[in-house]
C-alpha positions, 0 to 999 in steps of 0.5 A: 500500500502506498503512503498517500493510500495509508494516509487517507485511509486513516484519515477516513477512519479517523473521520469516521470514529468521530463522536459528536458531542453528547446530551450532558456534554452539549447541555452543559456547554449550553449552560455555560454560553448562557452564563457568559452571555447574560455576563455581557448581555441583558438576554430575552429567551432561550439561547441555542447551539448548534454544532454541524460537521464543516470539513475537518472540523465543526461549525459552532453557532450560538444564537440568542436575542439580547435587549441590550449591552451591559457596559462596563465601567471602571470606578476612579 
């Protein structure tokens, strides 16, 4: 077998062998987003996550509706 043909099929398998993130763990990351997001934000309903394959990789996209931006300001 050559070395391009060894890599690729191990990539393949690595590719394949890839878990997706499960309930507990999807749900805590959710909380945790929500954490930082009232953090900087005055939010208004629910947040979501969605995490799809993209390539390589994973597209993570985080949506909620903010009514307004918490400011921060330093005290002299």
């Amino acid at each position: 077998m050559k070395v391009t043909e060894t890599k690729e099929r191990l990539a393949g398998m690595l590719a394949e062998n890839r878990d997706d993130m499960n309930a507990a763990t999807k749900e805590a990351a959710r909380k945790e987003f929500i954490r930082v997001a009232t953090e900087y934000f005055e939010t208004d309903g629910d947040l979501n996550l969605q995490i799809v394959h993209a390539g390589s990789g994973y597209k993570v996209t985080v949506t909620f509706r903010a009514l307004r931006v918490k400011n921060f300001t330093t005290l002299k």
